[in-house]
PDB file of N, CA, C, O and CB in Angstrom:
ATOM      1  N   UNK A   1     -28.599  91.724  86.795  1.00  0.00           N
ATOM      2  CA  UNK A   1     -27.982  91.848  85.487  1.00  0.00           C
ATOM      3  C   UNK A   1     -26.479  91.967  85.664  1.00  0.00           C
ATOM      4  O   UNK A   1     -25.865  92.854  86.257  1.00  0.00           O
ATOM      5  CB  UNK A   1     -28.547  93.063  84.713  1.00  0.00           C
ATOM      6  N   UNK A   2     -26.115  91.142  85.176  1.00  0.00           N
ATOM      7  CA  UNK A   2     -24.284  91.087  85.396  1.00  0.00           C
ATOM      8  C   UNK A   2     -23.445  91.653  83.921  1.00  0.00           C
ATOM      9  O   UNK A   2     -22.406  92.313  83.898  1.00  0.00           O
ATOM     10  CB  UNK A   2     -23.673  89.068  85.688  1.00  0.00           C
ATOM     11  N   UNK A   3     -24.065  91.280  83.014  1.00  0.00           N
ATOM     12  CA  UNK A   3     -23.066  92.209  81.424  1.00  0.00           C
ATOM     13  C   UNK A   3     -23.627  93.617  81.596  1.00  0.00           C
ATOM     14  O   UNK A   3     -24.706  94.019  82.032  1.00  0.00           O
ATOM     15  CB  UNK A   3     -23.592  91.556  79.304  1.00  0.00           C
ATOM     16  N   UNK A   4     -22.776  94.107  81.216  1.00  0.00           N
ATOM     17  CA  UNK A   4     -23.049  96.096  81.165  1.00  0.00           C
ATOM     18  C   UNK A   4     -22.647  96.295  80.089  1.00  0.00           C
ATOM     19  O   UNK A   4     -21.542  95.938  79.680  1.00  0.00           O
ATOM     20  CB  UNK A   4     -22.181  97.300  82.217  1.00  0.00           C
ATOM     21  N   UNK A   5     -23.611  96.988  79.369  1.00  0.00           N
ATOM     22  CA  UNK A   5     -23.214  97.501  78.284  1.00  0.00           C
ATOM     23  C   UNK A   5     -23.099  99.195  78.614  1.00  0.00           C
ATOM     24  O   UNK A   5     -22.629  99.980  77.790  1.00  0.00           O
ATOM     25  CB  UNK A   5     -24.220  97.024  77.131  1.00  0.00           C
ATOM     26  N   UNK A   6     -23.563  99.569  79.831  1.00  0.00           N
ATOM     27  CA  UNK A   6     -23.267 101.413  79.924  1.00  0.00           C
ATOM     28  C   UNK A   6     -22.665 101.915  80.226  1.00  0.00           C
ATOM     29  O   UNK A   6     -22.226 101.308  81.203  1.00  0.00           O
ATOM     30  CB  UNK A   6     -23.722 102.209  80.374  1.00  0.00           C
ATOM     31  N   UNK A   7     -22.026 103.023  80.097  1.00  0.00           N
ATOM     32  CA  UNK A   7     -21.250 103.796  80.605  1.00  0.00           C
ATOM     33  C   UNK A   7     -21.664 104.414  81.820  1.00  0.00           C
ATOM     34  O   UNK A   7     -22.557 105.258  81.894  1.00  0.00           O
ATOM     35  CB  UNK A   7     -20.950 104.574  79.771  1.00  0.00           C
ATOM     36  N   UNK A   8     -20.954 103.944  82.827  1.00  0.00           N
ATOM     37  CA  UNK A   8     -21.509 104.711  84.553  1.00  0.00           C
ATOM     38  C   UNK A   8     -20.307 105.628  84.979  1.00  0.00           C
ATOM     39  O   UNK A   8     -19.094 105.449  85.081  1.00  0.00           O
ATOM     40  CB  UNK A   8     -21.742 103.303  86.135  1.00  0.00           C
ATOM     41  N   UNK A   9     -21.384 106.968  85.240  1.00  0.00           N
ATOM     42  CA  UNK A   9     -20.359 107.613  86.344  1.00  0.00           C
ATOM     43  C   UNK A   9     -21.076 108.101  87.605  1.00  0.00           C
ATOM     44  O   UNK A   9     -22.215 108.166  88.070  1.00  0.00           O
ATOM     45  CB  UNK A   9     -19.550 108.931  85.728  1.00  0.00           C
ATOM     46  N   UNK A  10     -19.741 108.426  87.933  1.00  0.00           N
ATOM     47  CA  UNK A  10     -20.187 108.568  89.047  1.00  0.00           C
ATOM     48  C   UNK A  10     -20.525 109.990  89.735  1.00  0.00           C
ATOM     49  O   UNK A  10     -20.234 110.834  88.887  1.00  0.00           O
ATOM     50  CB  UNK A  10     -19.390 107.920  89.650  1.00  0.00           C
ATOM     51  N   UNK A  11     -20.947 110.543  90.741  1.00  0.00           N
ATOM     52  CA  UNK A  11     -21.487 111.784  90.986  1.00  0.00           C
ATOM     53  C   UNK A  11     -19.921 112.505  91.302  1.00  0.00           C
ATOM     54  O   UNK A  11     -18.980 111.795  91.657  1.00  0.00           O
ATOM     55  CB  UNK A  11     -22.767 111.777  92.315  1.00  0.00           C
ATOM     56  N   UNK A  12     -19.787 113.937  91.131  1.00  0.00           N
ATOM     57  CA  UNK A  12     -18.686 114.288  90.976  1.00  0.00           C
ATOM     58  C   UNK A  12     -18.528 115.104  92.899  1.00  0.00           C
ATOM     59  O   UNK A  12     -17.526 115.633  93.380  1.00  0.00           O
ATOM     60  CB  UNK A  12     -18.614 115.295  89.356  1.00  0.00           C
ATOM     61  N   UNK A  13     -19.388 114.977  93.316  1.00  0.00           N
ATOM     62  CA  UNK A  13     -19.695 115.317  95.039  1.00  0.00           C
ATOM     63  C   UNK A  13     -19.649 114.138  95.876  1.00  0.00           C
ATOM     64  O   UNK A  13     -20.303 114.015  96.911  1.00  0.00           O
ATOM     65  CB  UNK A  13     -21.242 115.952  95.365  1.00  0.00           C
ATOM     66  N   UNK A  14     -18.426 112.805  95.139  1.00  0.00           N
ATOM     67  CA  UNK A  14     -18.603 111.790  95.815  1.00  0.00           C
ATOM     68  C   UNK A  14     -17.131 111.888  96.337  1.00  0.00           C
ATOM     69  O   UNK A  14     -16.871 111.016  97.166  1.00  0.00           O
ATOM     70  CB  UNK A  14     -19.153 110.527  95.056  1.00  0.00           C
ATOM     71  N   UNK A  15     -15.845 112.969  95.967  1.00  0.00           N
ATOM     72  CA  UNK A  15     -14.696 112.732  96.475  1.00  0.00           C
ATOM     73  C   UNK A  15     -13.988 111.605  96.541  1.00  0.00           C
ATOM     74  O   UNK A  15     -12.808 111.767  96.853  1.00  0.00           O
ATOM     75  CB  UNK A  15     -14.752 113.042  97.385  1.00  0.00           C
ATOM     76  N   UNK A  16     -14.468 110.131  96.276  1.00  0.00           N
ATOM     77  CA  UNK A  16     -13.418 108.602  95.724  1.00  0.00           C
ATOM     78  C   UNK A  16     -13.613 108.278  97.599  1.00  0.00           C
ATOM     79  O   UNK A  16     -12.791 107.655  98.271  1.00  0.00           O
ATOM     80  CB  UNK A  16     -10.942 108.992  94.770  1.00  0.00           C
ATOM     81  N   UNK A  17     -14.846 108.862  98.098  1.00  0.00           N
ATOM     82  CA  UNK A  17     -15.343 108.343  99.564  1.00  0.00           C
ATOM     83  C   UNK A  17     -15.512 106.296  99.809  1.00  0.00           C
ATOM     84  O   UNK A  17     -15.166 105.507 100.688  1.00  0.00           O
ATOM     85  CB  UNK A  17     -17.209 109.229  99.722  1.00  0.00           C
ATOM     86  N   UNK A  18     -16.376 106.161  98.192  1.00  0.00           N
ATOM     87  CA  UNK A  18     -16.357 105.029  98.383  1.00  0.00           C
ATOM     88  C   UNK A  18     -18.076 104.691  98.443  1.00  0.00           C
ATOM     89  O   UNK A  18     -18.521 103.618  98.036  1.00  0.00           O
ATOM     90  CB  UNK A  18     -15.414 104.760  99.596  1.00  0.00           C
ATOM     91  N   UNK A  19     -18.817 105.616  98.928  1.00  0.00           N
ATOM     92  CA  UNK A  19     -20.243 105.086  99.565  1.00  0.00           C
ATOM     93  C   UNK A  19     -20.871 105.793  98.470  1.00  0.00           C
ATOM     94  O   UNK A  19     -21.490 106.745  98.944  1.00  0.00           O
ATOM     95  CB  UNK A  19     -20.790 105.546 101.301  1.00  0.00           C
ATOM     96  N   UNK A  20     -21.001 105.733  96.996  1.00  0.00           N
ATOM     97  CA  UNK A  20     -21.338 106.198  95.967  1.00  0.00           C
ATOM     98  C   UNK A  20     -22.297 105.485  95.222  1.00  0.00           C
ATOM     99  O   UNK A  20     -22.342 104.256  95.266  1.00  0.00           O
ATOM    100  CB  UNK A  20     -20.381 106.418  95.385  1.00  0.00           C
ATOM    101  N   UNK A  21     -23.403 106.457  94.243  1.00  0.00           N
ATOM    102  CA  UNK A  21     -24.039 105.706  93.402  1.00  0.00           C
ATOM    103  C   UNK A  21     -23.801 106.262  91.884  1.00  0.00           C
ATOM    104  O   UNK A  21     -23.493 107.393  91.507  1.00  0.00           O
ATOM    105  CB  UNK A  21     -25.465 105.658  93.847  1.00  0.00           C
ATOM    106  N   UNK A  22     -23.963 105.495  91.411  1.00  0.00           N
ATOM    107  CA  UNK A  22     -23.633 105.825  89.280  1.00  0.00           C
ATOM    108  C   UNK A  22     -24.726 105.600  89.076  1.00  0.00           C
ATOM    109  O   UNK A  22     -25.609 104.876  89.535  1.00  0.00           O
ATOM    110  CB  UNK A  22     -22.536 104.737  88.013  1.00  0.00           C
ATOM    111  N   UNK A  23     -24.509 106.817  87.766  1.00  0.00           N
ATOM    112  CA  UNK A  23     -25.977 106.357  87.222  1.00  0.00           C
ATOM    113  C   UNK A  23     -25.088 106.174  85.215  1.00  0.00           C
ATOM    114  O   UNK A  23     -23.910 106.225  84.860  1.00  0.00           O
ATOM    115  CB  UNK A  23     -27.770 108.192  87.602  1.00  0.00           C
ATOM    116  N   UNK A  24     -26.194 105.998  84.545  1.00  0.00           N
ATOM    117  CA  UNK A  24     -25.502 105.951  83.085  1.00  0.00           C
ATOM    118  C   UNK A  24     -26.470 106.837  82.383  1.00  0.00           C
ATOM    119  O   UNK A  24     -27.550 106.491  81.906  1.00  0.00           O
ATOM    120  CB  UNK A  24     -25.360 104.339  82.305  1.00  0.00           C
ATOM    121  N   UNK A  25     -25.877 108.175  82.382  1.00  0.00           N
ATOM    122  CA  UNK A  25     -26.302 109.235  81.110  1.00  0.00           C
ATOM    123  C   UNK A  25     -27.086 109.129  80.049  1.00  0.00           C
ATOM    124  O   UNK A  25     -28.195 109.618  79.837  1.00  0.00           O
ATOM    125  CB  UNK A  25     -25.387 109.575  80.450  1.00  0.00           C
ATOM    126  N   UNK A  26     -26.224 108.258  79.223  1.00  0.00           N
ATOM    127  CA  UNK A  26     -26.213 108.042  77.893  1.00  0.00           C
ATOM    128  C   UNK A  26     -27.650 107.331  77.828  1.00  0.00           C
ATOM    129  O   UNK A  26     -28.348 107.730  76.895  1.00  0.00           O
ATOM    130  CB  UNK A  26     -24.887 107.191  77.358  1.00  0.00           C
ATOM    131  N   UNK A  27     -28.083 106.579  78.458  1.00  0.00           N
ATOM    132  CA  UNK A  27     -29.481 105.312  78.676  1.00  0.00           C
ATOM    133  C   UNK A  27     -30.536 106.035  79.169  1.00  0.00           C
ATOM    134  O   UNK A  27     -31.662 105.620  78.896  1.00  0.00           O
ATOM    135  CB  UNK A  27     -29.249 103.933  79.903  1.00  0.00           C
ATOM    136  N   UNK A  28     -30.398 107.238  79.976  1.00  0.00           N
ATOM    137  CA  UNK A  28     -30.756 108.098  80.789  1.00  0.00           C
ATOM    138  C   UNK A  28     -31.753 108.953  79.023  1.00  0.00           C
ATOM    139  O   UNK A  28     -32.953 108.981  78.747  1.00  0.00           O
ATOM    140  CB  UNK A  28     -29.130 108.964  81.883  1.00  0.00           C
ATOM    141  N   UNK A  29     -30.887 109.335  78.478  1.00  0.00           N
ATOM    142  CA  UNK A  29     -31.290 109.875  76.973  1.00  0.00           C
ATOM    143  C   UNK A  29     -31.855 109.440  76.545  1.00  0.00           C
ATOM    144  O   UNK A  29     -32.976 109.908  76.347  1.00  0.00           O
ATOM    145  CB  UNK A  29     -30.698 110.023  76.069  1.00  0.00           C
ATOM    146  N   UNK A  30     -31.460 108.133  76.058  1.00  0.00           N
ATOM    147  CA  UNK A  30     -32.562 107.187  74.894  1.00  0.00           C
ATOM    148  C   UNK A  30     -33.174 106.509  75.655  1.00  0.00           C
ATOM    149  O   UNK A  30     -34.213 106.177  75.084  1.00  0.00           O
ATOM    150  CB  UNK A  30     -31.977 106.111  73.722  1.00  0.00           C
ATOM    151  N   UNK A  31     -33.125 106.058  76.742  1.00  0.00           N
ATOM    152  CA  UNK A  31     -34.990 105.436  77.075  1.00  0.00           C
ATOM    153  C   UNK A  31     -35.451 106.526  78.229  1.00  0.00           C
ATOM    154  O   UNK A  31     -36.521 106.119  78.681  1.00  0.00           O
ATOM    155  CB  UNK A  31     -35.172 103.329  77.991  1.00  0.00           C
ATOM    156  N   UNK A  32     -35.226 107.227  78.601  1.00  0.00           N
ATOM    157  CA  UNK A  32     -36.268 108.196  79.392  1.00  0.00           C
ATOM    158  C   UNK A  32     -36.186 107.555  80.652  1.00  0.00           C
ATOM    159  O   UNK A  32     -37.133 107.940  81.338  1.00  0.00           O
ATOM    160  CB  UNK A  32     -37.911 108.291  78.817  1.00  0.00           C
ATOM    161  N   UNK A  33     -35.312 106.564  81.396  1.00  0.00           N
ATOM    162  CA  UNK A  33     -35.430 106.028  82.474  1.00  0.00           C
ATOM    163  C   UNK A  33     -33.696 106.529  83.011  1.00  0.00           C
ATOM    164  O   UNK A  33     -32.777 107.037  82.368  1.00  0.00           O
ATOM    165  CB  UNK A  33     -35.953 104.327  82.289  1.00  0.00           C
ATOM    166  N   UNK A  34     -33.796 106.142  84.344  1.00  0.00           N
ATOM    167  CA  UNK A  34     -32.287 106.631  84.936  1.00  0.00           C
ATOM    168  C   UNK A  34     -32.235 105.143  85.625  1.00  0.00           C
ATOM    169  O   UNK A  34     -33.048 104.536  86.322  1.00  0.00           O
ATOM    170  CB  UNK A  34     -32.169 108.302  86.224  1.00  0.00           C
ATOM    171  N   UNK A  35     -31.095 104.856  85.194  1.00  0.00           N
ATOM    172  CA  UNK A  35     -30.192 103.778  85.983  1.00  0.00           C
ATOM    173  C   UNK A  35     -29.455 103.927  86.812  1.00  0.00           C
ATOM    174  O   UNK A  35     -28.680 104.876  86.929  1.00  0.00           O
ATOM    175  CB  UNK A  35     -29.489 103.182  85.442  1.00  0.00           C
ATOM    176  N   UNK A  36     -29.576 103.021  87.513  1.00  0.00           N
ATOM    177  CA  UNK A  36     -28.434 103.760  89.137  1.00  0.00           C
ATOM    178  C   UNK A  36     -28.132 102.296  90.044  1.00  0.00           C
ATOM    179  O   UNK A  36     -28.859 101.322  90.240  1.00  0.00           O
ATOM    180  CB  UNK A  36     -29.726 105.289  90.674  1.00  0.00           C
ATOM    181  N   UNK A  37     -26.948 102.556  90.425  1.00  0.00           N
ATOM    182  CA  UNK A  37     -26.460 101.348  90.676  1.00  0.00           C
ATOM    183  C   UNK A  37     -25.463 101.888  91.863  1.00  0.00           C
ATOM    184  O   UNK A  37     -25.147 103.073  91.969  1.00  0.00           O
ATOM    185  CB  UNK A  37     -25.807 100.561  89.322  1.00  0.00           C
ATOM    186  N   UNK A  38     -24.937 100.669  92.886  1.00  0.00           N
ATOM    187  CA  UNK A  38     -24.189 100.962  93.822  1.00  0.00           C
ATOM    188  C   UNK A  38     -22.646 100.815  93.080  1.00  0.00           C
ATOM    189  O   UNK A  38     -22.310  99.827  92.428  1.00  0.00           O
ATOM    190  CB  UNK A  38     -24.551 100.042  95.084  1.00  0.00           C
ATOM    191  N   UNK A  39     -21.764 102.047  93.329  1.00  0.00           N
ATOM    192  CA  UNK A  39     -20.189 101.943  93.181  1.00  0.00           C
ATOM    193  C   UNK A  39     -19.640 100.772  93.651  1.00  0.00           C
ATOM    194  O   UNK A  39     -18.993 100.146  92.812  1.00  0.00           O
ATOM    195  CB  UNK A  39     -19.463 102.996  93.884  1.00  0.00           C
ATOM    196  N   UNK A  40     -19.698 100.400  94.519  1.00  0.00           N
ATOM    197  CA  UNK A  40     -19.239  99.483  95.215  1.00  0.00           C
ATOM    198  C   UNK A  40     -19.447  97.764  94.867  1.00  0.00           C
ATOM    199  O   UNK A  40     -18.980  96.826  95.514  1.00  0.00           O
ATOM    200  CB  UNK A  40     -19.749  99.884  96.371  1.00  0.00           C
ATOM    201  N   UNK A  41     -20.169  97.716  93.826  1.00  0.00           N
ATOM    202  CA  UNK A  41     -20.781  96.735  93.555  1.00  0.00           C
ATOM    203  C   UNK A  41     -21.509  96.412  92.130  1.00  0.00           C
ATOM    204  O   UNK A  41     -22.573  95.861  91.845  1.00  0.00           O
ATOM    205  CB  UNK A  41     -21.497  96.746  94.472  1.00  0.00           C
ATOM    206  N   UNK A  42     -20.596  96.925  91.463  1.00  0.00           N
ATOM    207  CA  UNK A  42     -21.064  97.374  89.912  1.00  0.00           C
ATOM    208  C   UNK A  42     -21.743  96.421  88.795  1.00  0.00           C
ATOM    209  O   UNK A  42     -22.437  96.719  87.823  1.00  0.00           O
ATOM    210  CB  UNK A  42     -19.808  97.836  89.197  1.00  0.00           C
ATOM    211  N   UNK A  43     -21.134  94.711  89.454  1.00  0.00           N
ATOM    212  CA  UNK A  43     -21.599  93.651  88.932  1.00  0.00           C
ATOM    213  C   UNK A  43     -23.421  93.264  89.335  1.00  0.00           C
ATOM    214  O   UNK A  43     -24.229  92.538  88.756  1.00  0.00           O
ATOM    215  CB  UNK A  43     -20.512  92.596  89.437  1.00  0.00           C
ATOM    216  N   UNK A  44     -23.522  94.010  90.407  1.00  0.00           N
ATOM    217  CA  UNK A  44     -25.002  93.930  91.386  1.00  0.00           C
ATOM    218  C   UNK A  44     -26.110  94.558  91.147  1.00  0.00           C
ATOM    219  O   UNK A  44     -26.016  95.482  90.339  1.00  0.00           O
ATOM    220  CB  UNK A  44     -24.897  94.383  92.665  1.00  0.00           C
ATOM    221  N   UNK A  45     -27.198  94.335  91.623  1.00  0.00           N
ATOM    222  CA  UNK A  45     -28.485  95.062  90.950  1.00  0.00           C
ATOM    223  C   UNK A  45     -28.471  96.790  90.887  1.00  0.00           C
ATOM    224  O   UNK A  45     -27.788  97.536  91.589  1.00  0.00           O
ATOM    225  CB  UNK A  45     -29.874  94.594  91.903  1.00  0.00           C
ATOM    226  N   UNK A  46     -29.522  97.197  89.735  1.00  0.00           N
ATOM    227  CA  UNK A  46     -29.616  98.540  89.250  1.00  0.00           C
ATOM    228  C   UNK A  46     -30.947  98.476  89.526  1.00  0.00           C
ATOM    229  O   UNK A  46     -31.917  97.718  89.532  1.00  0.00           O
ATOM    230  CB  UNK A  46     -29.148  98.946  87.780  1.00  0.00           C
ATOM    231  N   UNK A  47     -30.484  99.919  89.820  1.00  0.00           N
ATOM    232  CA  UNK A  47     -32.783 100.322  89.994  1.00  0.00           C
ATOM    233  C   UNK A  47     -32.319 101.565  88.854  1.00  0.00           C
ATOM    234  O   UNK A  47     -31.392 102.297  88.507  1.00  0.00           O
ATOM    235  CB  UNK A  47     -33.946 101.359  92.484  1.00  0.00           C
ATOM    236  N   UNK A  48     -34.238 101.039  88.481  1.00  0.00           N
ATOM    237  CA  UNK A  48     -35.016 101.763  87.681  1.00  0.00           C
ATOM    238  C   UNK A  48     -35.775 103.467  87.949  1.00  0.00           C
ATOM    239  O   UNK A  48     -36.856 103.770  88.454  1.00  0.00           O
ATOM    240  CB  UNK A  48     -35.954 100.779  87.534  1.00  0.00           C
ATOM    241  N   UNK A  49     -34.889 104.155  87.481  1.00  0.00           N
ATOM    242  CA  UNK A  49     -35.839 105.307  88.176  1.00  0.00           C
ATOM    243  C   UNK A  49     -36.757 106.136  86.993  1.00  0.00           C
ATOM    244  O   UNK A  49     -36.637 105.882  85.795  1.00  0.00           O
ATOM    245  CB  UNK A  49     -34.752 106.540  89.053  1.00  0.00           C
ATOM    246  N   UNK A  50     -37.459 106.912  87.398  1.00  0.00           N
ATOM    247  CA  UNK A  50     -37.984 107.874  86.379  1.00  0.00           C
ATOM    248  C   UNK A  50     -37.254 109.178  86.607  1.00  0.00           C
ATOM    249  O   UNK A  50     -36.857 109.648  87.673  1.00  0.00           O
ATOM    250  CB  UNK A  50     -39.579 108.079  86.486  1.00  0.00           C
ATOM    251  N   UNK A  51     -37.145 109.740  85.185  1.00  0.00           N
ATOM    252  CA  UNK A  51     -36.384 111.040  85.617  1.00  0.00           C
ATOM    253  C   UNK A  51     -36.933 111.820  87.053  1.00  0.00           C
ATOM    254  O   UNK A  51     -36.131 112.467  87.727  1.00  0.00           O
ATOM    255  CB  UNK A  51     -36.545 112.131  84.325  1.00  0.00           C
ATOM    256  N   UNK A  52     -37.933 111.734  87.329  1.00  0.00           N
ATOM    257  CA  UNK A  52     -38.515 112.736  88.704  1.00  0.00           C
ATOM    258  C   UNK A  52     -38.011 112.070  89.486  1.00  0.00           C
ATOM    259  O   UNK A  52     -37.367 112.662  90.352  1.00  0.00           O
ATOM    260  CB  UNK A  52     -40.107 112.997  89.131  1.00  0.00           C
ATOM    261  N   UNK A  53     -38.065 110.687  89.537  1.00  0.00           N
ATOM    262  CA  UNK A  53     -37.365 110.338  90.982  1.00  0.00           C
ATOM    263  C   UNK A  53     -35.952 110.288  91.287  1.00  0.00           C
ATOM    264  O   UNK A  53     -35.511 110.449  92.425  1.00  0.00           O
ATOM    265  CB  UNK A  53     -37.711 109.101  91.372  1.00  0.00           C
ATOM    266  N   UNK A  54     -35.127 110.025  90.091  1.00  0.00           N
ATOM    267  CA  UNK A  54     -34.202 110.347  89.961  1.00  0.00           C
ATOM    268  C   UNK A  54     -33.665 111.801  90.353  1.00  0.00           C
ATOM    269  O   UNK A  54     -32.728 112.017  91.123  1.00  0.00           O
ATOM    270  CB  UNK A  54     -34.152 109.996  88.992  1.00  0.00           C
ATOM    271  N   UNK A  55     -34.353 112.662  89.750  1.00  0.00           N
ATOM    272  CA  UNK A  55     -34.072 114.219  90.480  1.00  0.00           C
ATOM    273  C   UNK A  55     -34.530 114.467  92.202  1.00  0.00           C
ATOM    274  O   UNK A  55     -34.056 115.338  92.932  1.00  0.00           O
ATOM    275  CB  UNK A  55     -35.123 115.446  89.507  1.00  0.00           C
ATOM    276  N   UNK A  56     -35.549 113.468  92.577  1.00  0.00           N
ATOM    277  CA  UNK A  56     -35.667 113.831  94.124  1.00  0.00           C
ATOM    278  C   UNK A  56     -34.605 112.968  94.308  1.00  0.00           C
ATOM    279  O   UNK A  56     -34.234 113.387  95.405  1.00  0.00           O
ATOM    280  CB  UNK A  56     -37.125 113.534  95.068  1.00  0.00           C
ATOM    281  N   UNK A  57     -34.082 112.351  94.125  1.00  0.00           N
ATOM    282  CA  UNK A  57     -32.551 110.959  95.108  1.00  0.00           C
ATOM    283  C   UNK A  57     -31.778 112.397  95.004  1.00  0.00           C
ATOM    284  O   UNK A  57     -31.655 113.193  95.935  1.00  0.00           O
ATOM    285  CB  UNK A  57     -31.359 108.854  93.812  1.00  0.00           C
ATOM    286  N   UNK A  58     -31.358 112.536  93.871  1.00  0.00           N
ATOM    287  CA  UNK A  58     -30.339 113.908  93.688  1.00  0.00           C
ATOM    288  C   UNK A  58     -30.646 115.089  94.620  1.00  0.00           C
ATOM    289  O   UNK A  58     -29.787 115.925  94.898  1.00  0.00           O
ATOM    290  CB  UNK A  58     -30.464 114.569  92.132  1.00  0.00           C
ATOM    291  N   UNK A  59     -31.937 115.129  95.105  1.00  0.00           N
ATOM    292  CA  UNK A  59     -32.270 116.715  96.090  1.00  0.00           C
ATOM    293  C   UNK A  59     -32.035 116.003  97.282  1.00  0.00           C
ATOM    294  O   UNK A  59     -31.235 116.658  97.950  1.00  0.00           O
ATOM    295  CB  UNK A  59     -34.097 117.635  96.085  1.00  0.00           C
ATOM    296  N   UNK A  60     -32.409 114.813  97.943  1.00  0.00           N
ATOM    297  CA  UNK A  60     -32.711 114.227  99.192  1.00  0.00           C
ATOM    298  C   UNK A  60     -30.967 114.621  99.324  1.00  0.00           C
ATOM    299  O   UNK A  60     -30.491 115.579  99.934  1.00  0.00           O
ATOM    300  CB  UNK A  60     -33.495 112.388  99.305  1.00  0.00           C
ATOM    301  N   UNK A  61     -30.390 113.799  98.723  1.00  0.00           N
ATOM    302  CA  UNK A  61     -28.684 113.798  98.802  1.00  0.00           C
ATOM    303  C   UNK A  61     -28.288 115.160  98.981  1.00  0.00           C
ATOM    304  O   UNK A  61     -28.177 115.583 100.132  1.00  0.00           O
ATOM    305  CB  UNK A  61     -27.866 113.220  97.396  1.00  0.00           C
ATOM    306  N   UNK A  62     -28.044 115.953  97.944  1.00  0.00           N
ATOM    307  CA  UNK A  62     -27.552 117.207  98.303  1.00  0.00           C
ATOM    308  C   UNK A  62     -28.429 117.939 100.078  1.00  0.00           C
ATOM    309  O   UNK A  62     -27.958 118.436 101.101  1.00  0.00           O
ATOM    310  CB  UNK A  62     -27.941 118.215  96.698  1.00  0.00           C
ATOM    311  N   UNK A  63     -29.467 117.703  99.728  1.00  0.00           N
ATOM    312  CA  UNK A  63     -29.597 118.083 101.477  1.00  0.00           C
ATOM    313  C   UNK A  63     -29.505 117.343 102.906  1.00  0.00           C
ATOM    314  O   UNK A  63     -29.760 117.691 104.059  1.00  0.00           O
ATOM    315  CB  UNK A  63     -30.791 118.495 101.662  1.00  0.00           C
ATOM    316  N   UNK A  64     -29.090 116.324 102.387  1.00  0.00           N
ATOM    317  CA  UNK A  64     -28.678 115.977 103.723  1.00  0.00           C
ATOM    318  C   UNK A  64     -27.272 114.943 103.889  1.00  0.00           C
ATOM    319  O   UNK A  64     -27.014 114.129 104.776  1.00  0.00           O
ATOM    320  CB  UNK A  64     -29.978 115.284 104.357  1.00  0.00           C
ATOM    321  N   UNK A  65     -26.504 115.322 102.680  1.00  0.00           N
ATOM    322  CA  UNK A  65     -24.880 115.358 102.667  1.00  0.00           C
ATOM    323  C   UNK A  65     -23.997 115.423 103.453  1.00  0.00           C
ATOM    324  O   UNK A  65     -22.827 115.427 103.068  1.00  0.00           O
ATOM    325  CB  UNK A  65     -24.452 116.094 102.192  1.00  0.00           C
TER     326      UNK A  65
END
């Protein structure tokens, strides 16, 4: 998918490192799914997560950061 219509940010424990993923909030709300996409490559594919898996990417990361 190359047009974006979402607003992505990015994780605020990423310091402007560069090796980052966004996700979009707002989409995150109204459809119950989490989008997540590479920083680096914003025009490039997004995965589909469910909020749970979305919260384990978020635990895997913080522990082994």
């Amino acid at each position: 998918m190359t047009t974006d219509s979402h607003r992505w940010i990015t994780s605020s424990y990423s310091n402007n490192g560069g090796a980052c993923i966004e996700w979009a909030p707002e989409h995150a709300r109204s459809a119950g799914e989490v989008l997540v996409r590479d920083s680096k490559n914003p025009g490039g594919p997004m995965l589909t997560l469910t909020p749970q898996a979305f919260a384990g990417l978020v635990q895997f990361a913080k522990s082994h950061g």
